[in-house]
C-alpha positions as CSV (number, residue, x, y, z in Angstrom):
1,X,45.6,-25.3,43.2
2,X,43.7,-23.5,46.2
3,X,44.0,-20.3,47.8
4,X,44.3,-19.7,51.5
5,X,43.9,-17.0,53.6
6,X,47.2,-17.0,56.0
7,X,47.6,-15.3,59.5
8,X,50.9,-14.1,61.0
9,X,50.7,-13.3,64.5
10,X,54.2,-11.4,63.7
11,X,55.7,-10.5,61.1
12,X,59.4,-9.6,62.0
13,X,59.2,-12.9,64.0
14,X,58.2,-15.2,60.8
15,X,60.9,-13.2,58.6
16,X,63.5,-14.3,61.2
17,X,62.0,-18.3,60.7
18,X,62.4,-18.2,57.4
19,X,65.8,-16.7,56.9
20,X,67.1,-19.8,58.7
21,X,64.3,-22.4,57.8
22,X,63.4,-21.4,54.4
23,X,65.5,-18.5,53.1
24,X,64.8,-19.4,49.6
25,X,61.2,-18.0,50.3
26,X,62.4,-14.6,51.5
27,X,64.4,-11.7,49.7
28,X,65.3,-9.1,51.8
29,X,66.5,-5.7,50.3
30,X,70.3,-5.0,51.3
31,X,69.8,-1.4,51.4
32,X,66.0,-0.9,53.2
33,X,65.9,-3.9,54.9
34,X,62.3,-4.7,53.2
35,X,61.4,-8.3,53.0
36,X,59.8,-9.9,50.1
37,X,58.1,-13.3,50.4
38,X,58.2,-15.3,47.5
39,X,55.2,-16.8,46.9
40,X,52.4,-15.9,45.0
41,X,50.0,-13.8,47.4
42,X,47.6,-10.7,47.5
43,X,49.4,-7.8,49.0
44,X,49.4,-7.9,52.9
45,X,46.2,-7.3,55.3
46,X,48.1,-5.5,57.9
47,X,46.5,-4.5,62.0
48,X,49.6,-3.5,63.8
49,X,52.1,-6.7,63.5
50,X,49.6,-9.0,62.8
51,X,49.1,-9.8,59.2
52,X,46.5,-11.6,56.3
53,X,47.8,-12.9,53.0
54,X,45.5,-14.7,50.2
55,X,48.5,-17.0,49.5
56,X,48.0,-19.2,46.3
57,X,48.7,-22.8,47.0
58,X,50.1,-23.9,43.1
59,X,52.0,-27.3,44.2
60,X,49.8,-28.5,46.9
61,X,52.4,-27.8,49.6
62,X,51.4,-24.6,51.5
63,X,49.7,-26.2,54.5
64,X,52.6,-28.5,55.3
65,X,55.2,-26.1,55.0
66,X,53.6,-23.5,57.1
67,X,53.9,-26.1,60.0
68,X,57.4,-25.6,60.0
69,X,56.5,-22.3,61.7
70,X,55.6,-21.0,65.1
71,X,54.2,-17.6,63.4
72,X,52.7,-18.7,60.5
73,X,48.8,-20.4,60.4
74,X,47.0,-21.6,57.4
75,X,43.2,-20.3,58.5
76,X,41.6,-21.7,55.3
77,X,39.6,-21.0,52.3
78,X,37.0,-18.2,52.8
79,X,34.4,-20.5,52.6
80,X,36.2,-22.3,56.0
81,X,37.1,-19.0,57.5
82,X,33.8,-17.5,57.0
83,X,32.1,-20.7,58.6
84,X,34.7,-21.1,61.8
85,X,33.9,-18.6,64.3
86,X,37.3,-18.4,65.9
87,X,38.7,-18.0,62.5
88,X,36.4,-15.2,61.6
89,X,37.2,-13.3,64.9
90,X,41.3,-13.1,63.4
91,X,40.0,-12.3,60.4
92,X,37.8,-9.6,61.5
93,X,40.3,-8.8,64.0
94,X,42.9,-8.3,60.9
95,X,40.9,-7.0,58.5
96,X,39.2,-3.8,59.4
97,X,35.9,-3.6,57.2
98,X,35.0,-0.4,58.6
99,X,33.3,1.9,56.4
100,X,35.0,4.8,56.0
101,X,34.6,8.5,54.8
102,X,36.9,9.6,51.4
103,X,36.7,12.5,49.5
104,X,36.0,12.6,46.1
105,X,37.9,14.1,43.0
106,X,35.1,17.3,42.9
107,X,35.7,17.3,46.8
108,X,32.6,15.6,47.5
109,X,32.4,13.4,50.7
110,X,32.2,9.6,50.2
111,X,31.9,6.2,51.7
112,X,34.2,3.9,51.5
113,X,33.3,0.2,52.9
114,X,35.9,-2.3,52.1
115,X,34.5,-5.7,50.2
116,X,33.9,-8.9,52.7
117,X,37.3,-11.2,51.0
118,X,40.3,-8.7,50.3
119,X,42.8,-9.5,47.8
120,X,40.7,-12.0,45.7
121,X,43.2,-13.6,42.9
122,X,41.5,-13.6,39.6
């Protein structure tokens, strides 16, 4: 069992691969129109329509199935994202580390700077 990080270049395209290559991945709400994937995965890292996921590989299959899609790419582990430049750029790219400024319960003004790995699965 591993857990990759996952990069969709779009996400409305990869719902519309898996409703006819995979439906039995996807639920999509009747009434909103919301799609859900179904697979065990942090919530979504979202910069306009492209996305991250921390997608947990339990079976072993994850990297062969995502090759059965044009929108879909298996970046890596951290420790292989964090060591592949080009891979890092998406990621960085994706996920906006900025700090940022919050304010506090009392009204006090805070930072904020989001942790290196997002969505870590315990």
């Amino acid at each position: 069992m591993n857990d990759y990080i996952t990069y969709c270049n779009n996400t409305q395209a990869l719902v519309a691969e898996l409703q006819v290559k995979a439906p039995e991945l996807i639920h999509l709400d009747e009434q909103t129109g919301k799609a859900t994937f179904l697979v065990p995965k942090t919530p979504t890292v979202r910069n306009g329509a492209e996305t991250l996921a921390l997608v947990r590989d339990i079976d072993g299959t994850l990297l062969q199935l995502a090759e059965q899609f044009d929108h879909l790419e298996v970046l890596g582990t951290y420790e292989e994202v964090f060591a592949d430049p080009a891979k890092r750029e998406i990621y960085d790219r994706v996920y906006d580390q900025t700090p940022r400024t919050v304010h506090g319960p009392d009204g006090e003004t805070l930072t904020y700077t989001p942790p290196e790995k997002f969505g870590v699965i315990a």
